[in-house]
N, CA, C, O and CB atoms as a CASP TS submission, in Angstrom:
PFRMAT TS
TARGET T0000
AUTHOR 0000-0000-0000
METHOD Language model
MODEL 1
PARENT N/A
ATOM      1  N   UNK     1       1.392 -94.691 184.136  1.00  0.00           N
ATOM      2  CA  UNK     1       2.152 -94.689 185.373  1.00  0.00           C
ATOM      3  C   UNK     1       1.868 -95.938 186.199  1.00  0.00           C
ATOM      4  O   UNK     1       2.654 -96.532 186.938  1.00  0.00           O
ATOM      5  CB  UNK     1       1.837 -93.443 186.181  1.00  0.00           C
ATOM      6  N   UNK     2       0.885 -96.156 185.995  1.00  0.00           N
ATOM      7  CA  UNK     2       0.334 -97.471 187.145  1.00  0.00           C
ATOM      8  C   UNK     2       0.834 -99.012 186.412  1.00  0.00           C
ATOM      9  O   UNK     2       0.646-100.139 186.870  1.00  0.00           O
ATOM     10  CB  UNK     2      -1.844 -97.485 187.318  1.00  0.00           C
ATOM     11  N   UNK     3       1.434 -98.674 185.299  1.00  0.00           N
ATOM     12  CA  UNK     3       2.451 -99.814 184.621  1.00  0.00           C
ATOM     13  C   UNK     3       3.722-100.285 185.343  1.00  0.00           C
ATOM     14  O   UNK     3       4.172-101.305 185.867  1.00  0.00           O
ATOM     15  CB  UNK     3       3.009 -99.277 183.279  1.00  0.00           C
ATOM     16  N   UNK     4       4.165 -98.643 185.027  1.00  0.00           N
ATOM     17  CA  UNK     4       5.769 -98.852 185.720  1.00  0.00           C
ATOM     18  C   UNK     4       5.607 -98.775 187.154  1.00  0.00           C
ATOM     19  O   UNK     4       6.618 -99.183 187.725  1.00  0.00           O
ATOM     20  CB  UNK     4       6.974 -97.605 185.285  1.00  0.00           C
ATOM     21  N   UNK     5       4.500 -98.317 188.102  1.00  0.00           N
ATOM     22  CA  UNK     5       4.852 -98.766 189.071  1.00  0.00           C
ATOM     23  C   UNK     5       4.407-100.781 189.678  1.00  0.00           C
ATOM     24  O   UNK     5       4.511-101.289 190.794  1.00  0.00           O
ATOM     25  CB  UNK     5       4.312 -97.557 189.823  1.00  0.00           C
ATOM     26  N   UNK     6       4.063-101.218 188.714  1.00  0.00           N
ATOM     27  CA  UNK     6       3.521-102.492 188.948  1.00  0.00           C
ATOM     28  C   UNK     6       4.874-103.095 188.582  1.00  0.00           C
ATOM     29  O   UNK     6       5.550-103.814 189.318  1.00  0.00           O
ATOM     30  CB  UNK     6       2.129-102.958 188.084  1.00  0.00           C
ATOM     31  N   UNK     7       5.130-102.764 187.531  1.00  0.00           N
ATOM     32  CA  UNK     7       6.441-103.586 186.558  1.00  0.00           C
ATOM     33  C   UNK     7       7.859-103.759 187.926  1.00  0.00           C
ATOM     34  O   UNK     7       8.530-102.940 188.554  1.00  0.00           O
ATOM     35  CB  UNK     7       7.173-102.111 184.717  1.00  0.00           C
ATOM     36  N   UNK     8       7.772-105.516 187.879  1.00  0.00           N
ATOM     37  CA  UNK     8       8.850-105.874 188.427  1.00  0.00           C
ATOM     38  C   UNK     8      10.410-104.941 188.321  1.00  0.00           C
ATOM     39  O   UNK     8      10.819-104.718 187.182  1.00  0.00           O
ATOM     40  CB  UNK     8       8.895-107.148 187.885  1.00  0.00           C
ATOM     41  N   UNK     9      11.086-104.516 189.295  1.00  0.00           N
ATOM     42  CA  UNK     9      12.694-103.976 189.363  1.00  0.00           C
ATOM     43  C   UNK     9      13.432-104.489 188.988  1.00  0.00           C
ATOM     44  O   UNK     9      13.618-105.665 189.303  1.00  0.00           O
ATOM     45  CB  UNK     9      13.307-103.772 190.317  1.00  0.00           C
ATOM     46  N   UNK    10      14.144-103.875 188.192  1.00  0.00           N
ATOM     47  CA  UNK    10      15.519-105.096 187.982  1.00  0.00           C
ATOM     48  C   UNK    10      16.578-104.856 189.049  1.00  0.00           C
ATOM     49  O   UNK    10      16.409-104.435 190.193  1.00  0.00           O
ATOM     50  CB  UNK    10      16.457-104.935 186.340  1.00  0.00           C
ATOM     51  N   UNK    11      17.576-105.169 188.509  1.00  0.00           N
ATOM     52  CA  UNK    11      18.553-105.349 189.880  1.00  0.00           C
ATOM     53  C   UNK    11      19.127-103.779 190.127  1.00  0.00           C
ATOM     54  O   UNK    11      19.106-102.741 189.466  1.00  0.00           O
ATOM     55  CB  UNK    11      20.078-106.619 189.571  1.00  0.00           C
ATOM     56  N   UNK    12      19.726-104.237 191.631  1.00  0.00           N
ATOM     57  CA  UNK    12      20.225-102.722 192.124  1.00  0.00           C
ATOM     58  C   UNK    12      21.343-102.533 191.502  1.00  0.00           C
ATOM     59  O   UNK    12      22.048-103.270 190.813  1.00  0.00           O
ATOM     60  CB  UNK    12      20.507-102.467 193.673  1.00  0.00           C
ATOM     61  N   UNK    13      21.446-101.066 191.947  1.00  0.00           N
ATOM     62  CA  UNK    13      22.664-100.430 191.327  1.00  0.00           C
ATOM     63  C   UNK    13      24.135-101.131 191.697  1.00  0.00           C
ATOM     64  O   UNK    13      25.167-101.218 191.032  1.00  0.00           O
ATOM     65  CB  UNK    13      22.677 -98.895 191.819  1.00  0.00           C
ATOM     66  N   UNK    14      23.865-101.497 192.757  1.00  0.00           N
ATOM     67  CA  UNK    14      24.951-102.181 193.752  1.00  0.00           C
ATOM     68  C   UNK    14      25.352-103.662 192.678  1.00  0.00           C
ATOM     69  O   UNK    14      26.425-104.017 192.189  1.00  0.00           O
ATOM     70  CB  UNK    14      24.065-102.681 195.675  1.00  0.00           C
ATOM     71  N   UNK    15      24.144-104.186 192.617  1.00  0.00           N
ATOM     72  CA  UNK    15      24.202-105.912 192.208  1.00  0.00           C
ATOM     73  C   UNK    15      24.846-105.630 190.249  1.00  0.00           C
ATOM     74  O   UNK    15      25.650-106.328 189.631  1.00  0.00           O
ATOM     75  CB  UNK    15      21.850-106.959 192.377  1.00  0.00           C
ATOM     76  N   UNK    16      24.096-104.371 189.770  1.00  0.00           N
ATOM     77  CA  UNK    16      24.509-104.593 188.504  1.00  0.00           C
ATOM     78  C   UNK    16      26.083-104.146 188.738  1.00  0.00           C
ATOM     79  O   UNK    16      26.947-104.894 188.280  1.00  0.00           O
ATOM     80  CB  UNK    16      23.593-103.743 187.348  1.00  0.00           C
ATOM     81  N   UNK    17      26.403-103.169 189.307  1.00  0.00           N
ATOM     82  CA  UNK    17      27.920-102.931 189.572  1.00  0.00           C
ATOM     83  C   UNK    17      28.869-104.414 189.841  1.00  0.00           C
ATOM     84  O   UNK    17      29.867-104.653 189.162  1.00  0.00           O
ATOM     85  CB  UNK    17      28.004-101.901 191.019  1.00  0.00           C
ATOM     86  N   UNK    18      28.311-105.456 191.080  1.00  0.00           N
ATOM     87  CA  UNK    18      28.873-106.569 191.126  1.00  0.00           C
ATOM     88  C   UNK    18      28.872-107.428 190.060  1.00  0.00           C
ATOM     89  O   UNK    18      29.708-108.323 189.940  1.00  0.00           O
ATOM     90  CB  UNK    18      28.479-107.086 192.010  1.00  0.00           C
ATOM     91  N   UNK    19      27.854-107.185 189.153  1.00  0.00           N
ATOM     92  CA  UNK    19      27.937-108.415 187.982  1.00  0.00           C
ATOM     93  C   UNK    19      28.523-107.902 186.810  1.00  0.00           C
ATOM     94  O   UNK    19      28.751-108.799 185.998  1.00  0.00           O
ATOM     95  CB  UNK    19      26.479-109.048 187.505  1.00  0.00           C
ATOM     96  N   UNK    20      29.034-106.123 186.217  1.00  0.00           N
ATOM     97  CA  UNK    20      30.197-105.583 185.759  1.00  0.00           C
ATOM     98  C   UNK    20      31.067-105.807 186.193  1.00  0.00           C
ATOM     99  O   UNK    20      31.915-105.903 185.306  1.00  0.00           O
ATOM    100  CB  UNK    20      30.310-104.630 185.689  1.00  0.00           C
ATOM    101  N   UNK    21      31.724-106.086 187.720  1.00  0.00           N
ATOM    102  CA  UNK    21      32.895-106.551 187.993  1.00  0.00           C
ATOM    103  C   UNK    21      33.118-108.123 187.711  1.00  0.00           C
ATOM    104  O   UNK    21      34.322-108.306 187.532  1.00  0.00           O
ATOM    105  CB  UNK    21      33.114-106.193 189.312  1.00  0.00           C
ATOM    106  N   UNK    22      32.465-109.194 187.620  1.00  0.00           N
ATOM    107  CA  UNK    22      33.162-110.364 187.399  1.00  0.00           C
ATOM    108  C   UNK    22      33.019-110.614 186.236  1.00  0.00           C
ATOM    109  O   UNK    22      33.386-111.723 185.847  1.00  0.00           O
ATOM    110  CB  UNK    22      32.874-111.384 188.101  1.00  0.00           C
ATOM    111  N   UNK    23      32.356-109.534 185.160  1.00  0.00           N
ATOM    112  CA  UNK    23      32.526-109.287 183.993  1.00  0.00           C
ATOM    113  C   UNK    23      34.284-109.730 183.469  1.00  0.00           C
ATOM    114  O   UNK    23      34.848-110.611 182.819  1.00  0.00           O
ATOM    115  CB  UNK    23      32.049-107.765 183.911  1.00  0.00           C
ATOM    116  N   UNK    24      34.703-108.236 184.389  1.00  0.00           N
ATOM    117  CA  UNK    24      35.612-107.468 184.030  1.00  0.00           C
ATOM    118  C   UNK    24      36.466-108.590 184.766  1.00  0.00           C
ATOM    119  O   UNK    24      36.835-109.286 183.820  1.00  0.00           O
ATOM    120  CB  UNK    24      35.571-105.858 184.404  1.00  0.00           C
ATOM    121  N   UNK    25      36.864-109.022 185.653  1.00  0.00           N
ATOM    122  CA  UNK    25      37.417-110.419 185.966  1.00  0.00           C
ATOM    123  C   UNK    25      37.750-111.503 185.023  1.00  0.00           C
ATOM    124  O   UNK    25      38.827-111.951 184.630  1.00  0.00           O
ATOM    125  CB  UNK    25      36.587-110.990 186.731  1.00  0.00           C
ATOM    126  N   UNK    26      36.354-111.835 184.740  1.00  0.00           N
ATOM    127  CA  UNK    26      36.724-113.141 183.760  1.00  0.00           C
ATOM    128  C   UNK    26      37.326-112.810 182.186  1.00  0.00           C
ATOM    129  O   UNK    26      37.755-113.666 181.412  1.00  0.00           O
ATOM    130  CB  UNK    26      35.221-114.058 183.525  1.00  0.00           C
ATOM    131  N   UNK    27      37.236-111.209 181.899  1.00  0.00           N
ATOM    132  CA  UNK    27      37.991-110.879 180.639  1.00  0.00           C
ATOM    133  C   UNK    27      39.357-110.506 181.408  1.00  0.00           C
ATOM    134  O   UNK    27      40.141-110.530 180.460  1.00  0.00           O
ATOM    135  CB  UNK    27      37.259-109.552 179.605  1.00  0.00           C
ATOM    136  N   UNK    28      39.990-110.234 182.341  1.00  0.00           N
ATOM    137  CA  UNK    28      40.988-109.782 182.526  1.00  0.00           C
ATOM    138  C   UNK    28      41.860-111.472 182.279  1.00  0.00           C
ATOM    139  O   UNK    28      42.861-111.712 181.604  1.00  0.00           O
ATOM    140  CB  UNK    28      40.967-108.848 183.978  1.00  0.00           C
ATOM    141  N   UNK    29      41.167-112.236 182.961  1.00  0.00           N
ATOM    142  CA  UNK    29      41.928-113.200 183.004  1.00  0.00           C
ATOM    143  C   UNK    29      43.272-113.875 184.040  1.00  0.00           C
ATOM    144  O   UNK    29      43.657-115.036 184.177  1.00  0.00           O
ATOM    145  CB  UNK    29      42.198-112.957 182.011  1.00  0.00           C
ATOM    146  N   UNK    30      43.749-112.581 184.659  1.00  0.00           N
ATOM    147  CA  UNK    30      44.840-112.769 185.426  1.00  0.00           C
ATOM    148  C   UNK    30      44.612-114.067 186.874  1.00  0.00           C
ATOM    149  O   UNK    30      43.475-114.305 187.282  1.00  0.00           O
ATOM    150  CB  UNK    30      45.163-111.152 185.930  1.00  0.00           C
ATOM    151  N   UNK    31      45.737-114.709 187.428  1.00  0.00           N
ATOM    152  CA  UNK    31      45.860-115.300 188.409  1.00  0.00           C
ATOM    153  C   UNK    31      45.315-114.789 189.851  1.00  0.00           C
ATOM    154  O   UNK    31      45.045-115.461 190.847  1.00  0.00           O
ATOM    155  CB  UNK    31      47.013-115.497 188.338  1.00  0.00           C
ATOM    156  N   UNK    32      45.241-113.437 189.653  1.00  0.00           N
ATOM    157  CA  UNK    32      44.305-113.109 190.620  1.00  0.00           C
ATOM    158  C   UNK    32      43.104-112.784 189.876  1.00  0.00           C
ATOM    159  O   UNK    32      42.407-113.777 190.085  1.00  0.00           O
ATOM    160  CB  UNK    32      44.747-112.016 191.520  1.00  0.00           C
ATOM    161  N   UNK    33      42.602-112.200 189.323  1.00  0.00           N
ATOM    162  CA  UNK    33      41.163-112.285 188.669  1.00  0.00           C
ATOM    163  C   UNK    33      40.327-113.492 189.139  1.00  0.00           C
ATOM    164  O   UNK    33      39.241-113.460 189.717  1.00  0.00           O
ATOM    165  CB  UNK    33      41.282-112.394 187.072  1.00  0.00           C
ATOM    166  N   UNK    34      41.237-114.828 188.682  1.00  0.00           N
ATOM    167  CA  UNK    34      40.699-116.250 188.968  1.00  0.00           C
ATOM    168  C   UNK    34      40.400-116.097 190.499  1.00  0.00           C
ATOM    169  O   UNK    34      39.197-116.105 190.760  1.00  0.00           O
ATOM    170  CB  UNK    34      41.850-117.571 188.599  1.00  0.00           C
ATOM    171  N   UNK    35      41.143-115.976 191.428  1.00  0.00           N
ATOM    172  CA  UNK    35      40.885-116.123 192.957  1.00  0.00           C
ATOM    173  C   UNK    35      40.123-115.397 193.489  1.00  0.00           C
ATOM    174  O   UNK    35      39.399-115.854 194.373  1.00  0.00           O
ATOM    175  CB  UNK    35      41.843-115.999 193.713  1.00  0.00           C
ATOM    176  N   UNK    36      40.064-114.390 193.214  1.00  0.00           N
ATOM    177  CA  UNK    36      38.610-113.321 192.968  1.00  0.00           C
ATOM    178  C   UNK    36      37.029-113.896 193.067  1.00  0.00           C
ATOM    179  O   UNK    36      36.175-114.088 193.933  1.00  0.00           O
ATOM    180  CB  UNK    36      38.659-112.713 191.303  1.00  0.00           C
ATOM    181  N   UNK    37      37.224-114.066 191.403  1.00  0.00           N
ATOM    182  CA  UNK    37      36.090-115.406 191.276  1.00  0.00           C
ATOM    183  C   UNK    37      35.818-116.568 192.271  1.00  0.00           C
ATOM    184  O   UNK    37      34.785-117.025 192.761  1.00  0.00           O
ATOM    185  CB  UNK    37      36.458-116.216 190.111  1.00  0.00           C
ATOM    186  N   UNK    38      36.955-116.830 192.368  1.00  0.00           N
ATOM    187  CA  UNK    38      36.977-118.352 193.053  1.00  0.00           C
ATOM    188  C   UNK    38      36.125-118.064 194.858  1.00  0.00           C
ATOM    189  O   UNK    38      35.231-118.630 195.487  1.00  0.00           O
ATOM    190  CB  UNK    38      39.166-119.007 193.219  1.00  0.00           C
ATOM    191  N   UNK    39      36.848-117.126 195.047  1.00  0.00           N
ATOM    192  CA  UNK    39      36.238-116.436 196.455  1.00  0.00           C
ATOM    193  C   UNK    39      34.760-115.890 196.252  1.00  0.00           C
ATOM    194  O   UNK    39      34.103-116.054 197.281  1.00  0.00           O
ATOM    195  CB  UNK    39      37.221-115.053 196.965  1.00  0.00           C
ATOM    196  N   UNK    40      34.033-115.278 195.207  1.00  0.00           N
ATOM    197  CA  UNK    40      32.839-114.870 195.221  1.00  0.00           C
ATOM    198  C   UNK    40      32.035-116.106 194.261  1.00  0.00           C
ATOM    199  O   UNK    40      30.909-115.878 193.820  1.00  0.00           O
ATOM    200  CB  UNK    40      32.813-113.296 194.696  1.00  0.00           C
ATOM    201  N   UNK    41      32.676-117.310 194.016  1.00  0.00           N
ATOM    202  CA  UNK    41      32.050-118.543 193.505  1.00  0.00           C
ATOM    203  C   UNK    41      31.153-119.152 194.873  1.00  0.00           C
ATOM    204  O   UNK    41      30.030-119.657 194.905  1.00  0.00           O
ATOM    205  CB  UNK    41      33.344-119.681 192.898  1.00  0.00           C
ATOM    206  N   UNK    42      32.165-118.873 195.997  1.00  0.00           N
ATOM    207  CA  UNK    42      31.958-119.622 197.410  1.00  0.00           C
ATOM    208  C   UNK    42      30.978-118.937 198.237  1.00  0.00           C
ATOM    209  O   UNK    42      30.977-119.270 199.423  1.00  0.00           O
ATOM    210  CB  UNK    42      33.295-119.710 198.275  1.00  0.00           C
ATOM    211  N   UNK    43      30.004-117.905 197.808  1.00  0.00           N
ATOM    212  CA  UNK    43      29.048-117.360 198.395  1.00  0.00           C
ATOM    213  C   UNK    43      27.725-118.341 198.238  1.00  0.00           C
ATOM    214  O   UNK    43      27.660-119.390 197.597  1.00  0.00           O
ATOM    215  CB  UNK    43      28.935-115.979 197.847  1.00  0.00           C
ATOM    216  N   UNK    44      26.549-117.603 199.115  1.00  0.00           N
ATOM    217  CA  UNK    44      25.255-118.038 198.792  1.00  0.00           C
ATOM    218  C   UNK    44      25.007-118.586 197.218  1.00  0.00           C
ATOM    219  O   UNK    44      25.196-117.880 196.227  1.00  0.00           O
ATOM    220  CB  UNK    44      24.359-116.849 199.109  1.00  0.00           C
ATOM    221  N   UNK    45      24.488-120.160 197.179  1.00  0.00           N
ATOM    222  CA  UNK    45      24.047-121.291 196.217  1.00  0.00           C
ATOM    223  C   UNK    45      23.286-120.157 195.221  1.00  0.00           C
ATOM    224  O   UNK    45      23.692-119.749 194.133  1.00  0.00           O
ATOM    225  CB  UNK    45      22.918-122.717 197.003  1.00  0.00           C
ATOM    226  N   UNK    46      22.141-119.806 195.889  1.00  0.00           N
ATOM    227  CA  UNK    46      21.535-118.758 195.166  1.00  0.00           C
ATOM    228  C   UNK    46      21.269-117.045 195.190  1.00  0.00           C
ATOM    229  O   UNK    46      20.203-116.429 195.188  1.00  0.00           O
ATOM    230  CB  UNK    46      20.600-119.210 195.185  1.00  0.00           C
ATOM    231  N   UNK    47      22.906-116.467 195.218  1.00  0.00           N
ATOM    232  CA  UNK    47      22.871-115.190 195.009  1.00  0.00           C
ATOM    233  C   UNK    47      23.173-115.295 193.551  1.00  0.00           C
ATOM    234  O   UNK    47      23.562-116.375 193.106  1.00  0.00           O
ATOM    235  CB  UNK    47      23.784-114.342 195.901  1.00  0.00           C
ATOM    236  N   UNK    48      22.981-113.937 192.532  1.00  0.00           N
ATOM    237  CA  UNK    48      22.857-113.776 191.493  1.00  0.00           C
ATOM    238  C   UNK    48      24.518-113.624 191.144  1.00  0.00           C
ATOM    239  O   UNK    48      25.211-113.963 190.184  1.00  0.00           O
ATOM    240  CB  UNK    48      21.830-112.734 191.259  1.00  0.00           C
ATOM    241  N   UNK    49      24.764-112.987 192.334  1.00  0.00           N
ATOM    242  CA  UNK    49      26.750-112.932 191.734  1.00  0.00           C
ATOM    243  C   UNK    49      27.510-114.153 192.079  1.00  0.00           C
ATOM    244  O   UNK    49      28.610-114.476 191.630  1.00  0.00           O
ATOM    245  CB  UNK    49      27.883-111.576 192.644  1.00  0.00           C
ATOM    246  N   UNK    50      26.702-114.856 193.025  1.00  0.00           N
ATOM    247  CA  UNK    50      27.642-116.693 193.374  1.00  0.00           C
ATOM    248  C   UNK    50      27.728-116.952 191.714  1.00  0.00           C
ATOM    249  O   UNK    50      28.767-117.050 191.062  1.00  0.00           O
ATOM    250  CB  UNK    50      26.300-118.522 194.519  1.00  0.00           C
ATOM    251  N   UNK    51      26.168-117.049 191.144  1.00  0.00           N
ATOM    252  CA  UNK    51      26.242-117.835 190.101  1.00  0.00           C
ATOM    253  C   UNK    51      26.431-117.263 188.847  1.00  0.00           C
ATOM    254  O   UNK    51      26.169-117.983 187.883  1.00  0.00           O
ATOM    255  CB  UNK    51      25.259-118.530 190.076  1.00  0.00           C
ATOM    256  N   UNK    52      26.898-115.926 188.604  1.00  0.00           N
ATOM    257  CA  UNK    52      27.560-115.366 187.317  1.00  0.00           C
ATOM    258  C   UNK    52      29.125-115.765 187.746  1.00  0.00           C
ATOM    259  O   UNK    52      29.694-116.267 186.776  1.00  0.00           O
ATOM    260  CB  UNK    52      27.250-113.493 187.020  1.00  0.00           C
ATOM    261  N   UNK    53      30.044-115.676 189.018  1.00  0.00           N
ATOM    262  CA  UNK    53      31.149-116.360 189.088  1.00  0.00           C
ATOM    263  C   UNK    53      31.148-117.824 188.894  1.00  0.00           C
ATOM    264  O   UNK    53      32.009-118.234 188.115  1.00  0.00           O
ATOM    265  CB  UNK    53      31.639-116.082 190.175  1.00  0.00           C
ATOM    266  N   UNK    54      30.661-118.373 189.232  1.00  0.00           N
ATOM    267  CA  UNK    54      30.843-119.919 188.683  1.00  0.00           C
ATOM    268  C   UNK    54      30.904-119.895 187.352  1.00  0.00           C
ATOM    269  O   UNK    54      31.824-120.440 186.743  1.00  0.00           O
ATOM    270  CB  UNK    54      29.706-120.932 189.033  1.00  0.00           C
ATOM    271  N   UNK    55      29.728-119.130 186.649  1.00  0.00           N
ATOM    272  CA  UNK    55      29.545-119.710 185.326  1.00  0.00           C
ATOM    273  C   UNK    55      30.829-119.209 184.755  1.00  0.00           C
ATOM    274  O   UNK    55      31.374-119.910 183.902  1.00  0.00           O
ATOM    275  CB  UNK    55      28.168-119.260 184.503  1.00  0.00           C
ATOM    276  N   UNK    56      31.517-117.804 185.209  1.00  0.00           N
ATOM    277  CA  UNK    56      32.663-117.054 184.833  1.00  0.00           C
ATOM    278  C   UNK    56      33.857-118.200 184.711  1.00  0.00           C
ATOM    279  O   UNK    56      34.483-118.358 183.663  1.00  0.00           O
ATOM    280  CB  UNK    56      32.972-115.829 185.972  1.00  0.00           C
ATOM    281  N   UNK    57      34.114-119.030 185.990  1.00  0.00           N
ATOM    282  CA  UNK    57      35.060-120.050 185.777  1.00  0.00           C
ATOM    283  C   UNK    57      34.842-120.997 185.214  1.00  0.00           C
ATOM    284  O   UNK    57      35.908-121.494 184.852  1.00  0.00           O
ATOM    285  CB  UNK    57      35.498-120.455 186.613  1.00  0.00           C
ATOM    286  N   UNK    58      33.675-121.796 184.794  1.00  0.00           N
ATOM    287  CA  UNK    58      33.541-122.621 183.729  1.00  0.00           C
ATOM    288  C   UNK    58      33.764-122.397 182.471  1.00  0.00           C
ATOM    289  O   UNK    58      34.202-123.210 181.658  1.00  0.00           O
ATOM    290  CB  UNK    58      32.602-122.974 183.713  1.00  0.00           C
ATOM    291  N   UNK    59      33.455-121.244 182.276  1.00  0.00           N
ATOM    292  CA  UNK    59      34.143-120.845 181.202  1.00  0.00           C
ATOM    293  C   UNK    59      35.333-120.740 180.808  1.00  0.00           C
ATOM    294  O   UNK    59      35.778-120.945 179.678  1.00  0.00           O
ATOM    295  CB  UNK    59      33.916-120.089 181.038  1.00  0.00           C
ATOM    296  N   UNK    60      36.109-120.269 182.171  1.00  0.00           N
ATOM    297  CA  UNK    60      37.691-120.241 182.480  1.00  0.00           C
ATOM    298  C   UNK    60      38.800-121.571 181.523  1.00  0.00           C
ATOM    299  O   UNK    60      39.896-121.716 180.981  1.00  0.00           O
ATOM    300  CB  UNK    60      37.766-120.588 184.416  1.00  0.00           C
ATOM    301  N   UNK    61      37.436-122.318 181.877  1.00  0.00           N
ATOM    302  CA  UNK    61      38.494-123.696 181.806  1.00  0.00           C
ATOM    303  C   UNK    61      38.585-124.440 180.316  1.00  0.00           C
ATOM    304  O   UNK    61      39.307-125.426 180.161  1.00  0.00           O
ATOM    305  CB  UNK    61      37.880-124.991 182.957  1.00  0.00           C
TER
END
């Protein structure tokens, strides 16, 4: 027990839900999908979902 309570968290329920959605974005593909992205590209340099959307539109291209 004194493992798992030491052992670093992974992400919240919230954050893994946000990083299934630009999942599901960058496979949808649509013209809005992209603006989506493009709008949650433009967040904090270093939030974990700024930078799974960026990488989502580099890929885009």
């Amino acid at each position: 027990m004194e493992l798992l309570r030491l052992a670093p968290a992974g992400p919240s329920a919230d954050m893994r839900r946000g990083l299934r959605a630009v999942r599901v974005l960058a496979w949808a593909g649509t013209p809005a999908a992209k603006a989506v992205l493009e709008k949650l590209a433009d967040g904090a340099p270093d939030a974990s979902l700024t930078r799974e959307a960026r990488s989502a539109l580099a890929r885009w291209k």
